[in-house]
C-alpha positions in Angstrom: -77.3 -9.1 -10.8 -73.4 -9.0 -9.6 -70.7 -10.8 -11.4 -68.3 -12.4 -9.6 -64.7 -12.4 -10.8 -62.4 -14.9 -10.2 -58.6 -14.0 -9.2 -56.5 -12.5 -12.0 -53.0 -13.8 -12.5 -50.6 -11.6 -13.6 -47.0 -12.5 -14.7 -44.3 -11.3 -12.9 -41.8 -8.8 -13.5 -38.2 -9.3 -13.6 -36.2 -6.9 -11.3 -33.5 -5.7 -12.7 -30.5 -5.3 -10.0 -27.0 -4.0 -11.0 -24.0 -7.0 -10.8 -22.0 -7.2 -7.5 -18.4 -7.1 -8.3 -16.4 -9.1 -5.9 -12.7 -8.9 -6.6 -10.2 -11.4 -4.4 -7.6 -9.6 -2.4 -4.9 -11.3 -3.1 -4.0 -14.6 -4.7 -0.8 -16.1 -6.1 1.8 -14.1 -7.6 4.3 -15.7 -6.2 8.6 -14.2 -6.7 10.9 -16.6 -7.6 14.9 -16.6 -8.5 15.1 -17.4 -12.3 16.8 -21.0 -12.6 18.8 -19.5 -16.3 19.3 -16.0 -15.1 19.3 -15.8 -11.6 22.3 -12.8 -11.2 19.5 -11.0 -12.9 15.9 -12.4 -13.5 13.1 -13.3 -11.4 9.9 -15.3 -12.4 6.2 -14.7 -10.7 3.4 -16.7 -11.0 -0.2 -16.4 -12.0 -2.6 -14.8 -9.9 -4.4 -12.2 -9.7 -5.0 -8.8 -7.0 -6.7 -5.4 -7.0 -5.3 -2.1 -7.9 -4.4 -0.3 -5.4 -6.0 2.9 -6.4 -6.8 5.2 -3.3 -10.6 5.7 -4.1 -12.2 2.3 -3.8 -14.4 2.8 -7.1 -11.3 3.4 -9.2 -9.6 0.1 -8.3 -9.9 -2.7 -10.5 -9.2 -6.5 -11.1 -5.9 -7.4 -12.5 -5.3 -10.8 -13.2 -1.6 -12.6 -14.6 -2.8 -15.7 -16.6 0.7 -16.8 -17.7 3.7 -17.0 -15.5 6.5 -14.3 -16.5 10.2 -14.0 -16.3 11.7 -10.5 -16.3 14.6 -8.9 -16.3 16.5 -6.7 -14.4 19.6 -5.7 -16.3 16.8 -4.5 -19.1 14.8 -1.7 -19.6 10.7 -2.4 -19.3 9.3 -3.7 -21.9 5.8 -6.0 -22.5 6.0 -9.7 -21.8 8.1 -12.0 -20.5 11.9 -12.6 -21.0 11.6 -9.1 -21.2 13.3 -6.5 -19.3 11.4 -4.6 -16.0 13.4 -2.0 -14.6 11.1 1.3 -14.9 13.8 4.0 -14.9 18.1 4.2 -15.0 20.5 2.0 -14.4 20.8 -1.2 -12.8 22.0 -0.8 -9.2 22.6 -2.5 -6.6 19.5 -1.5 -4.2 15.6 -3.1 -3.0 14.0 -3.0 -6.0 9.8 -3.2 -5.9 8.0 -5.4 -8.0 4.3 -3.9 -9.3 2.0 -5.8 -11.4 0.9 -3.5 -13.7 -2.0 -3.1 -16.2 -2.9 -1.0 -19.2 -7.4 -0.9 -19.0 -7.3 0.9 -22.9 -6.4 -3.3 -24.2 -6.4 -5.0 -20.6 -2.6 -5.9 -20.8 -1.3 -7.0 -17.5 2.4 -7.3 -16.6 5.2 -6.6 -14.1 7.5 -3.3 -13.4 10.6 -2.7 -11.1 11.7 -0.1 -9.4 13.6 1.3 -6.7 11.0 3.7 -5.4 8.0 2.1 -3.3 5.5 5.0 -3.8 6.2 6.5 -7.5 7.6 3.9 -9.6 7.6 5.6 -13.6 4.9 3.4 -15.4 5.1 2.7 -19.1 3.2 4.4 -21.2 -0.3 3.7 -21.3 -0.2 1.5 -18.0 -2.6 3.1 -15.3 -3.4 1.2 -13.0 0.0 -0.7 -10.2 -0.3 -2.7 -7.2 3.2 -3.8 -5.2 3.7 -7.5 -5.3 7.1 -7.9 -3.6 10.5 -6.6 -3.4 14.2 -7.9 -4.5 17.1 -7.0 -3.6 20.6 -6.9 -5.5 23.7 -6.9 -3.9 27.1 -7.3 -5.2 26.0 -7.3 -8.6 23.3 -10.0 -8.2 19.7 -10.2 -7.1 20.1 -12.1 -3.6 18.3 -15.4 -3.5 15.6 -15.9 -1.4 12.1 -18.2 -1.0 9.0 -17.2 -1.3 5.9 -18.9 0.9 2.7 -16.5 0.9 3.3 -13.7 1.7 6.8 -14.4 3.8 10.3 -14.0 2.2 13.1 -15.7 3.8 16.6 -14.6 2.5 19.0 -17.7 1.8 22.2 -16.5 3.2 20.9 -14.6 6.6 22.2 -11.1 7.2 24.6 -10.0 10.0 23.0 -6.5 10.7 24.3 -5.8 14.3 27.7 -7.4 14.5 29.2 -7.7 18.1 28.4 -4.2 19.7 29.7 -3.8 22.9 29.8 -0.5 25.3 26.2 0.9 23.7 24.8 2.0 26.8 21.5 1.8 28.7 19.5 4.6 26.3 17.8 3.0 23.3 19.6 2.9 19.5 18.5 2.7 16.6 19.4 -0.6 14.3 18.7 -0.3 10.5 17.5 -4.3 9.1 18.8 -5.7 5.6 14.8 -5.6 4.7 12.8 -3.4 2.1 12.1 0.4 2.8 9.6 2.2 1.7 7.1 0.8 3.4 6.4 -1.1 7.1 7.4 -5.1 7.4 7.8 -7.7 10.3 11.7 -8.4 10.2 12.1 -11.9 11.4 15.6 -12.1 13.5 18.3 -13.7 15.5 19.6 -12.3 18.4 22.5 -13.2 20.1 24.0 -11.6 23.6 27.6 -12.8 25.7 28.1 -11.8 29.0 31.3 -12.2 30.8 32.8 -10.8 34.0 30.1 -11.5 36.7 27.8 -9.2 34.3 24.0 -9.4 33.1 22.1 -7.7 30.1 18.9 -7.9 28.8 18.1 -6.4 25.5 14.6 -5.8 24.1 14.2 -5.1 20.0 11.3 -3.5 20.2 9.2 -1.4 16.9 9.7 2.5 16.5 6.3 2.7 16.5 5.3 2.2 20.1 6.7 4.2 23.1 10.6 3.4 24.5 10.9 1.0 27.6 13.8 0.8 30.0 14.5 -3.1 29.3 14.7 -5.7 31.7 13.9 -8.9 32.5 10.4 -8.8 32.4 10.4 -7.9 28.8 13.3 -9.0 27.3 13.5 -10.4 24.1 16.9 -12.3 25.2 19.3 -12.1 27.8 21.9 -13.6 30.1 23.2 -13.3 33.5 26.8 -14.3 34.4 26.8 -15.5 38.1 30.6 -16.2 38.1 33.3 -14.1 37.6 35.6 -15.7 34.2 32.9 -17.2 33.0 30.8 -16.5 30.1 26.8 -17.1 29.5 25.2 -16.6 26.3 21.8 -16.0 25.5 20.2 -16.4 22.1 16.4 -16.1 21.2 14.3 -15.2 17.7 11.9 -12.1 17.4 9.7 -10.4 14.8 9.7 -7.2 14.6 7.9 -4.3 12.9 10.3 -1.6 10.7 9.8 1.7 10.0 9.6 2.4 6.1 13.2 3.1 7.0 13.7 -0.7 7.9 14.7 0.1 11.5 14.0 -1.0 14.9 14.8 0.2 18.2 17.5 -1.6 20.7 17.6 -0.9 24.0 20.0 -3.2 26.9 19.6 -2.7 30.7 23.0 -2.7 31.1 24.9 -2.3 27.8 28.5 -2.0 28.9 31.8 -3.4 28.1 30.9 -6.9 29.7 28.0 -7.4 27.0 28.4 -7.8 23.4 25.1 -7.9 21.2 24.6 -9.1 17.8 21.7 -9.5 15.6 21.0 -11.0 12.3 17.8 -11.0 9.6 16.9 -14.1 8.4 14.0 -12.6 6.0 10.5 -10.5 6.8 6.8 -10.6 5.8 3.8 -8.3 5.0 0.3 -8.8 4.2 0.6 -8.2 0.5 -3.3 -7.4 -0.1 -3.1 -4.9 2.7 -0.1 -2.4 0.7 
């Protein structure tokens, strides 16, 4: 005779799967002018971004929980109303800010310094990631506003002042704007014609390959039809630097009839992507 057996339950068994770290690009961390100090402090906000170590496993979290001020006419040290400059004097120069962090205690904070790619960490602090960049000028940091990841500059820049005779080959304009690395310069450009003349200019990056300019791809330009009178043209552009902060600049007919000028007004990068 056959026993019949009925179904068996049997509990389940967890699965064990290893945590999925998921770390946000970028967020907050905003620059500001100090409102006490601003010839030589800045403030930046809570946030939090990765490291930007070149192997993806060895990058890590770091996350400012309380706003900081720090100061640039002091040498680093922890915390805020502290100093932040890594190395030397104080100079006037584009000065890169890094939030830094030390993973022996988990200490996060922020470091200047003049180079982009090798700023001199504290002791102890392994792990950077470039936040922004300052610049001081005539003894001052320059004061400037902050939205995302844009910085406009509040007293605009006269980089290219009224040139005149430059030719028809392409030149070379270097941007008030931080080197060391690639941003869109946002600018004004300005061009006078006089004496039955026309010019058209196009500011174009150094990145992509030289065109003859014209007036198909101008970025601004002006034709004078008669002879004593004068026409002006005047048009923004964003642009993309070298690390140098230089664009290229190239009229169609760049002589003594046409004087150019250009100014920069601030520039932008996507700060998760450097």
């Amino acid at each position: 005779m056959r026993r019949l057996l009925g179904k068996v339950s049997y509990p389940l068994r967890a699965q064990t799967v290893a945590p999925i770290e998921v770390f946000a690009g970028f967020t907050g961390l905003a620059i500001a002018n100090n409102g006490v100090d601003a010839t030589n402090d800045i403030d930046i906000a809570v946030g939090a971004c990765v490291s930007n170590d070149a192997a993806i496993a060895d990058r890590v979290l770091m996350s400012l929980t309380s706003a900081l001020t720090k100061q640039l006419d002091a040498a680093w040290a922890v915390g805020t109303n502290a100093g932040m400059r890594d190395t030397g004097v104080i100079a006037n120069a584009w000065w890169h800010i890094f939030l830094i962090k030390r993973t022996d205690t988990g200490v996060v904070d922020v470091l200047a310094s003049q180079s982009f790619s090798s700023p001199t960490m504290p002791t102890n602090y392994d792990k950077r990631k470039w936040i922004g960049a300052i610049r001081r000028n005539a003894g001052a940091i320059e004061t400037f506003n902050q939205h995302h990841d844009e910085f406009l500059r509040n007293a605009v820049e006269l980089d290219v002042n009224q040139v005149s005779s430059v030719g028809t080959s392409a030149v070379t304009r270097t941007l008030t704007v931080p080197t060391g690395l690639k941003v869109w310069a946002m600018c004004r450009h300005a061009l006078r014609v006089t004496g039955n003349a026309a010019d058209f200019v196009v500011i174009s990056s150094l990145d992509v390959s030289d065109e003859v300019a014209s007036v198909s791809n101008a970025t601004v330009g002006a034709r004078e039809q008669a002879a004593a009178n004068i026409t002006y043209g005047a048009a923004s552009v964003t642009v993309r630097t070298n690390t140098s902060g230089q664009v290229r600049e190239r009229h169609s007919d760049g002589d003594a009839n046409s004087v150019f000028s250009l100014t920069t007004i601030g520039w932008s990068v996507n700060r998760a992507e450097v």
